[in-house]
C-alpha positions in Angstrom: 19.4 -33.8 -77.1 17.1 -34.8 -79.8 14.9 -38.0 -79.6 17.0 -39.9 -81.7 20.5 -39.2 -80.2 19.0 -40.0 -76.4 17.6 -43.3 -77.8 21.3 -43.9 -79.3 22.7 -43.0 -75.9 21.0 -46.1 -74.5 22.4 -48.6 -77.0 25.5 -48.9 -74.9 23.8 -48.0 -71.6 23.2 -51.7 -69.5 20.2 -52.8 -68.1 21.7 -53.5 -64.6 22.9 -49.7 -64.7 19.7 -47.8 -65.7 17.5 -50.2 -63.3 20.7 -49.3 -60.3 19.1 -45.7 -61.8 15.9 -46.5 -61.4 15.6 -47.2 -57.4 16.1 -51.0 -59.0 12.1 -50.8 -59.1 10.8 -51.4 -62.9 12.2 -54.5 -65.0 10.6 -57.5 -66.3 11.1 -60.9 -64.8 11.0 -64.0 -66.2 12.2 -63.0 -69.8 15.1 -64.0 -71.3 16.7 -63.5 -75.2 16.4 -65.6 -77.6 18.4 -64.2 -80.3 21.5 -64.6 -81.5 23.3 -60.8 -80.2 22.3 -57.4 -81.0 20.8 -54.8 -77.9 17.3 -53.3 -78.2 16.7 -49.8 -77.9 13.1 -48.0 -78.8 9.7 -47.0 -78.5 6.9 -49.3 -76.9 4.2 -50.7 -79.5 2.2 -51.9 -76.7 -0.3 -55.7 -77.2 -2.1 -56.9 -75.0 -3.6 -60.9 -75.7 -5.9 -62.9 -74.4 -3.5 -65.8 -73.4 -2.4 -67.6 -76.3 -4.1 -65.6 -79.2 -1.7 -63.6 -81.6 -4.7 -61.8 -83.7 -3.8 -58.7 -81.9 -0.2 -59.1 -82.6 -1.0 -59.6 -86.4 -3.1 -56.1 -86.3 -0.2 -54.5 -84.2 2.6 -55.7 -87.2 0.6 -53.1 -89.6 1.2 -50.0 -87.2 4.7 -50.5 -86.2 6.7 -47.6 -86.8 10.7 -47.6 -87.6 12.5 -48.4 -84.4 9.3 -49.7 -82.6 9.7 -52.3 -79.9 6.5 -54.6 -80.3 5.9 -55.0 -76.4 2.9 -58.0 -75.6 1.1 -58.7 -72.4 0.5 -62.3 -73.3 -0.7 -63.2 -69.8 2.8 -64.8 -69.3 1.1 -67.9 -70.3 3.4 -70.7 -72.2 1.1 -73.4 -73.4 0.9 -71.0 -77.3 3.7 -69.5 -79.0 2.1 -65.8 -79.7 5.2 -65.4 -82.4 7.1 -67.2 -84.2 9.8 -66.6 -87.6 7.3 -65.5 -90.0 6.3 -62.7 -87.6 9.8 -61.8 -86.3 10.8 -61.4 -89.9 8.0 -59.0 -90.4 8.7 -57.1 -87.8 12.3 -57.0 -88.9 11.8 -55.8 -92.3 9.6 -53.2 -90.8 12.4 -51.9 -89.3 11.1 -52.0 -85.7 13.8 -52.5 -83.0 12.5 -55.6 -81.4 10.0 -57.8 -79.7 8.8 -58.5 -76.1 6.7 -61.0 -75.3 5.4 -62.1 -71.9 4.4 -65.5 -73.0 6.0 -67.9 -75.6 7.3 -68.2 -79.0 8.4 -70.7 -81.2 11.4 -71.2 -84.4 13.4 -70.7 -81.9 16.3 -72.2 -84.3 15.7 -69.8 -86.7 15.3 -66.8 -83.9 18.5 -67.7 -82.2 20.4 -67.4 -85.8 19.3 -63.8 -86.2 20.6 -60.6 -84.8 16.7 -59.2 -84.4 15.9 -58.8 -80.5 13.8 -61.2 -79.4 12.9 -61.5 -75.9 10.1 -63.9 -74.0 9.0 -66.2 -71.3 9.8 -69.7 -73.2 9.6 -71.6 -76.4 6.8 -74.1 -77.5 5.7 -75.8 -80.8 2.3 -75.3 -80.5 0.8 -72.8 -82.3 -1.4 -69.8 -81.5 -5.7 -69.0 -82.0 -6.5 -66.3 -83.6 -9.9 -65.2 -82.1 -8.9 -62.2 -79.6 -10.1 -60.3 -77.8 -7.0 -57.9 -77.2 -6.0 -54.1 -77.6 -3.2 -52.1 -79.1 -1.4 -49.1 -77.8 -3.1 -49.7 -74.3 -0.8 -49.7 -70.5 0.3 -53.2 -70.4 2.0 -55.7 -67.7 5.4 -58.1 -69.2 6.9 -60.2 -66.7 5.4 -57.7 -63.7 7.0 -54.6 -65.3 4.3 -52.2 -66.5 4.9 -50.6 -70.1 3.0 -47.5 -71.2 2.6 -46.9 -75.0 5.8 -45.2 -76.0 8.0 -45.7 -73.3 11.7 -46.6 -73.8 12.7 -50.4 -73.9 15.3 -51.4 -73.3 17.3 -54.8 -73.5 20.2 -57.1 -73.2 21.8 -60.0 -72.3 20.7 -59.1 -68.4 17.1 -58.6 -69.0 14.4 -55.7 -70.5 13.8 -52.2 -68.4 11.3 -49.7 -69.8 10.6 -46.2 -68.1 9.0 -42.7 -69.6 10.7 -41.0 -72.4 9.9 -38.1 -70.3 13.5 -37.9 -67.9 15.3 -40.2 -70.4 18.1 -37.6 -71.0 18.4 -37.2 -67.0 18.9 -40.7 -66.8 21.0 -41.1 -69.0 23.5 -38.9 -67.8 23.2 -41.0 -64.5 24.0 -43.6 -65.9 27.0 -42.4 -67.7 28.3 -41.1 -65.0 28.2 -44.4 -63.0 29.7 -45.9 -65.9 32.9 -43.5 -64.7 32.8 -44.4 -61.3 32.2 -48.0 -62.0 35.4 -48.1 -64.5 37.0 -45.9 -61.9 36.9 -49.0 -59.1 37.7 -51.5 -61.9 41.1 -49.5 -62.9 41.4 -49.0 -58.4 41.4 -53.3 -58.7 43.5 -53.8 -61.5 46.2 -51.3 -60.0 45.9 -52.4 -56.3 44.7 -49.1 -54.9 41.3 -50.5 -54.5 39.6 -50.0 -50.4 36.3 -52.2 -50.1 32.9 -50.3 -48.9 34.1 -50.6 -45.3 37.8 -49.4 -45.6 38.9 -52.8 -46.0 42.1 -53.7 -48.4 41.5 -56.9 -49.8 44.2 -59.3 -49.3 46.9 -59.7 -52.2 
């Protein structure tokens, strides 16, 4: 499979199923959407900030590359928004496939009326420095989930799982095929053939 089509393949692949495929061990906590609908699928553009300073967000928003997901280790701290509409549009008419932000942002009436992937800690008003320090492209930590430059994101309305493009198309097939079984034991339910774990039938 090429790049492209295994990053496709995770568009309808859900978080809770590739983190079940994941020894349920990587997966950020603590972040939530904030846009309107739309999943994010692509490559981490990794940030890290020193807590509530967006400068290094502003240098990352010239490298992003079509179908980059801007990734930020803002310290999880929420007393700054690190982003806010003007940057989400930027990033949006950049083409790249979303944002992350372990911190907080703000517009969040504006965010939540786009279909542009937005995913963080919380929402304030107040506004960012823009002093640094930070670094770009760097291993980072979101909501206790480490993210490695170029990693696959991934997120919904359950949450955000990154992991190594490396093994993607492996787990991708493991995923699809607990998609089967899962839809398998839904159909078992709706049919009344299903048997619980330990050989019990539930009662009609």
């Amino acid at each position: 499979m090429t790049e492209l089509s295994v990053l496709e393949g995770f568009r309808t692949a859900a978080t809770p199923l590739i983190s079940d495929n994941l020894h349920r061990l990587p997966g950020a906590v603590g972040l939530r959407p904030f846009h309107r609908s739309g999943r994010m699928v692509g490559r981490a553009l990794t940030v890290r900030t020193a807590p509530g300073d967006n400068l290094f967000i502003h240098k990352a928003l010239e490298l992003i590359k079509p179908g980059d997901v801007i990734v930020v280790d803002g310290g999880g701290s929420p007393d700054r928004a690190l982003i806010g509409e003007i940057m989400i549009n930027i990033a949006k008419y950049q083409s790249a496939a979303g944002f992350v932000i372990d911190g907080a942002i703000r517009d969040t009436a504006a965010i939540e009326s786009l279909d542009f992937p937005c995913f963080a800690r919380t929402a304030i008003h107040k506004g960012p420095y823009k002093n640094g320090p930070g670094e770009i492209n760097v291993p980072v930590s979101v909501g206790g989930m480490v993210v490695n430059p170029g990693d696959v994101v991934v997120g919904d309305e359950d949450g955000v799982v990154a992991f190594p493009f490396e093994g993607a198309e492996a787990l991708l097939k493991l995923v699809r095929d607990q998609e089967m079984r899962e839809e398998e034991t839904l159909k078992s339910i709706r049919e009344g053939r299903y048997v619980g774990a330990y050989g019990v039938k539930p009662a009609a």
